[in-house]
C-alpha positions in Angstrom: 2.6 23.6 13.6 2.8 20.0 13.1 5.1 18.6 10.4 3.6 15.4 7.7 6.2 12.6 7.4 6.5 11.1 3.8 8.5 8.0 3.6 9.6 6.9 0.3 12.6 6.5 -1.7 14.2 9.8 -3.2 12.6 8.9 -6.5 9.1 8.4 -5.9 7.6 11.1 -8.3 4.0 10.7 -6.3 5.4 11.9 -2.7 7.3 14.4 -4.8 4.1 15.5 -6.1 2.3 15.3 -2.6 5.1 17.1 -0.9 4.7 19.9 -3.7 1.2 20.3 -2.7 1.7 20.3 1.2 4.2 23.2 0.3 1.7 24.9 -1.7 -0.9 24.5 1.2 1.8 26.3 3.9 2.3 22.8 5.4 5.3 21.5 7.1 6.5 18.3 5.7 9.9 15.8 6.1 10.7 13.4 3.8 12.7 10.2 5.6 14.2 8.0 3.2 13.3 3.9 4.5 17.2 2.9 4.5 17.8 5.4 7.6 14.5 5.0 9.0 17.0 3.1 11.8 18.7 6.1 12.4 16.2 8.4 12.4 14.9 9.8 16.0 11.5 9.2 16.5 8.9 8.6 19.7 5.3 8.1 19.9 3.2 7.7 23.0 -0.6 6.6 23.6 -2.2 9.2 20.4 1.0 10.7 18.6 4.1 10.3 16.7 7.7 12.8 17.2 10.0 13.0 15.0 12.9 14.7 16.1 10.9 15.7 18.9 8.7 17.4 16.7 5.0 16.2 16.5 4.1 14.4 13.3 0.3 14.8 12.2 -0.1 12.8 9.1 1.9 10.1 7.1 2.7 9.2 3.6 4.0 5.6 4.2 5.6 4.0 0.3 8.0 2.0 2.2 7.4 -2.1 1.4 8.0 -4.4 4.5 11.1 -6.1 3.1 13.1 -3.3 2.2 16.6 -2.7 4.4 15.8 0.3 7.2 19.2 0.2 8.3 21.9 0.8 5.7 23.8 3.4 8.3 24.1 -0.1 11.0 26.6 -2.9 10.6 25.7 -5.7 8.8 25.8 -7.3 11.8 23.0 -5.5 13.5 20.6 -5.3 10.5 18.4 -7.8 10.8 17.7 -6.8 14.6 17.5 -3.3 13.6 14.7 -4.0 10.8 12.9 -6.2 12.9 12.8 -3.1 15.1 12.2 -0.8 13.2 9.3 -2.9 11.1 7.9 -2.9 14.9 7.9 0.4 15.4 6.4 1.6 12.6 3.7 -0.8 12.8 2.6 0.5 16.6 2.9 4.0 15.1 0.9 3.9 11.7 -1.7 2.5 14.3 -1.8 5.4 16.4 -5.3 7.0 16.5 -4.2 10.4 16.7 -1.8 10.1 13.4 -3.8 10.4 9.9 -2.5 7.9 7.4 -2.7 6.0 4.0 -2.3 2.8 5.8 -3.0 1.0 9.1 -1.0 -2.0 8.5 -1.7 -5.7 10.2 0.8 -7.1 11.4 0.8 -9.5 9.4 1.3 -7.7 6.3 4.7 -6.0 7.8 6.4 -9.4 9.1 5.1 -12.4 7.3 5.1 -10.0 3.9 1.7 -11.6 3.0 0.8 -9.0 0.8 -1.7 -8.8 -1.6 -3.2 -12.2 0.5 -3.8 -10.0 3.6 -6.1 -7.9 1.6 -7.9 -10.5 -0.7 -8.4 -12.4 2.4 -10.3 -9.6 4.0 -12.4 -8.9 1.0 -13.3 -12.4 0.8 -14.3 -12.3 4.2 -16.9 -9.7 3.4 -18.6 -10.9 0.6 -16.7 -9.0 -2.3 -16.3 -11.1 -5.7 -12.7 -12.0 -5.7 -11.7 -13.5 -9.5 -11.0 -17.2 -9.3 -7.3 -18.4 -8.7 -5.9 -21.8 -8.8 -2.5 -22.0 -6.7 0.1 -24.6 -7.8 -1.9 -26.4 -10.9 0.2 -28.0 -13.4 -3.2 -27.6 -15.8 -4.3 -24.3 -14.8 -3.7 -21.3 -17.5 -3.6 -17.6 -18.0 -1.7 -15.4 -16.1 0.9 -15.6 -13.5 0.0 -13.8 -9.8 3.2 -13.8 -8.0 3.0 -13.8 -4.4 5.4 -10.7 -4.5 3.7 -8.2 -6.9 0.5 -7.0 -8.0 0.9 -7.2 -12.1 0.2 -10.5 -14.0 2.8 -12.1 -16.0 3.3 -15.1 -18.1 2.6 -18.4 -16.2 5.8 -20.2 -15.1 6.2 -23.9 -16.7 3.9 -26.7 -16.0 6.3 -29.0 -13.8 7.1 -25.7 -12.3 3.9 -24.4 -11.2 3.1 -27.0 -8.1 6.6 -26.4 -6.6 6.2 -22.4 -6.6 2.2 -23.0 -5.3 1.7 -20.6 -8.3 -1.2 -18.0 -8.1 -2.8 -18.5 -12.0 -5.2 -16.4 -13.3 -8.0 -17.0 -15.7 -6.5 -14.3 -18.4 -4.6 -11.7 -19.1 -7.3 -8.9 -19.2 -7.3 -6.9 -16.4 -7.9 -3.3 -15.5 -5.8 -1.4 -12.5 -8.0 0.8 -10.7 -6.6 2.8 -8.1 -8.1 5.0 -5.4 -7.3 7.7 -2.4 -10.3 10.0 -0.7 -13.0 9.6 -3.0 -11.1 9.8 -6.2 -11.3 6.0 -8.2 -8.6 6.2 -11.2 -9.5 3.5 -14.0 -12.8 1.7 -12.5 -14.3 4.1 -15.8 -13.4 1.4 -17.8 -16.0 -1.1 -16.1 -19.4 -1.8 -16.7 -21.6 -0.2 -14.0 -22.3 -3.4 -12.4 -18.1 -4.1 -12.0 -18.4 -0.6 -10.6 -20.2 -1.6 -8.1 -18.0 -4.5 -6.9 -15.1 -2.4 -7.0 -16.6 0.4 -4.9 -17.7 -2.1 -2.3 -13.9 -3.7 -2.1 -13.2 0.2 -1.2 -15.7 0.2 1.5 -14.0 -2.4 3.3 -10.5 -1.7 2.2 -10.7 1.7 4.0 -12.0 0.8 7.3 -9.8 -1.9 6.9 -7.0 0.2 7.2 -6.0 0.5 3.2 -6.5 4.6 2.5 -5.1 4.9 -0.9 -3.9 1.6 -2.7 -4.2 -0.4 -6.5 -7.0 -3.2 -6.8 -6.2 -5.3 -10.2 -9.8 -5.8 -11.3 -10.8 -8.7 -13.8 -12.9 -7.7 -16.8 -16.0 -9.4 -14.8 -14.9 -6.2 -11.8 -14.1 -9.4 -9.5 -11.1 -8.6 -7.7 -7.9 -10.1 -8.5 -5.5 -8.8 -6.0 -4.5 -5.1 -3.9 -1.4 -3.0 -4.0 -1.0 -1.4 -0.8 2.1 0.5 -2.0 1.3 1.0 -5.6 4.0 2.1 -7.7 2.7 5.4 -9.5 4.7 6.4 -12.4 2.2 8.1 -15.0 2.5 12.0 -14.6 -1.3 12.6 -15.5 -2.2 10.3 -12.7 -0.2 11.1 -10.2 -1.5 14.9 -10.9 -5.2 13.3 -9.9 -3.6 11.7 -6.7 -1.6 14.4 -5.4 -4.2 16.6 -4.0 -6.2 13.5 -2.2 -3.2 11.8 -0.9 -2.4 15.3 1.0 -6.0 15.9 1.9 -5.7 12.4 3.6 -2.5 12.8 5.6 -3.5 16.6 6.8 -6.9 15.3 8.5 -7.3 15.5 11.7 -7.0 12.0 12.5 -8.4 8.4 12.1 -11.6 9.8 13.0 -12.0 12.1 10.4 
């Protein structure tokens, strides 16, 4: 029997959940924690991923590009190591035979472009992205770090141009997030913002974004995409448990 890989920290309460329901399905699952992902054995050829020697099916990725895979390595080496490692992974979550919530590009794992990546390829597309003006000393609303998903307070006028800030038109927003068919907060929309927000899915998930967060203007133009959404609600992440393991335990890719 193949085993599922989930890779989060040891206090992610929605891979706890997911593993809970793998366990209750029968299925074989190993959590790897992303500071010994360096240390950890693992192969993969044309199709398939080993871990341990042990064939890995299906993957629960949580771990964000810039965090430190190689806390067991001198400090020396771990800057090489997480460039490796980053590498690795990113070849393996590609693998057509493997089932996973994500199918990073490359550029997401080493220049850490983050929600960009993904409201680039929206754009591309024809989905209604929400207007942002980067680096306006006259722009206001809300804040749209490079780094995060949420909107905060903008950053000081004289500020702004230095940090290229990412403004928003307002505050209002709505967090929708969505895994396998299940769409958590996009209720709140008009049909019509709805819409927009299901066709951002329909390229987000041949794009190689299975289960992620879109923040959603009130207009359902989207704002920005959190591929590794921090989940912390225990109502929701009762909704996403069972999806996110029906997503890692298909077959592959081509499911």
């Amino acid at each position: 029997m193949t085993l599922k890989a989930l890779i989060a920290w040891p206090d992610d309460k929605l891979t706890g959940a997911v593993a809970e329901r793998l366990s209750q399905r029968g299925e074989r699952w190993r959590w790897l924690v992303p500071a010994n992902l360096g240390s950890t054995s693992v192969s993969i050829d044309a199709q398939d991923l080993y871990i341990d020697g042990e064939h890995a099916s299906g993957v629960l990725w949580r771990a964000r590009p810039e965090a430190d895979f190689s806390v067991e390595f001198a400090e020396a080496d771990r800057v090489f190591v997480d460039s490796e490692v980053r590498s690795f992974w990113l070849a393996a979550l590609n693998l057509p035979g493997l089932a996973t919530t994500i199918r990073p590009d490359a550029a997401l794992f080493f220049s850490r472009s983050g929600w960009m990546l993904w409201r680039d390829a929206l754009g591309r597309q024809g989905v209604s992205l929400s207007p942002l003006h980067y680096g306006s000393p006259q722009s206001a609303g809300a804040w749209l770090p490079y780094g995060t998903s949420r909107l905060r307070k903008p950053p000081p006028p004289a500020v702004r141009p230095q940090l290229g800030a990412a403004v928003a038109r307002s505050m209002e927003a709505v967090e929708v997030l969505f895994a396998r068919g299940l769409r958590c907060g996009s209720e709140l929309l008009s049909p019509a913002a709805q819409a927009n927000v299901e066709r951002a899915v329909r390229v987000l998930e041949p794009g190689g974004l299975a289960f992620g967060e879109m923040l959603v203007d009130t207009s359902g133009s989207i704002l920005a995409v959190d591929a590794l959404p921090q989940v912390d609600d225990l109502a929701m992440i009762a909704r996403l448990s069972s999806p996110l393991a029906d997503l890692i335990s298909a077959p592959s890719d081509r499911r």
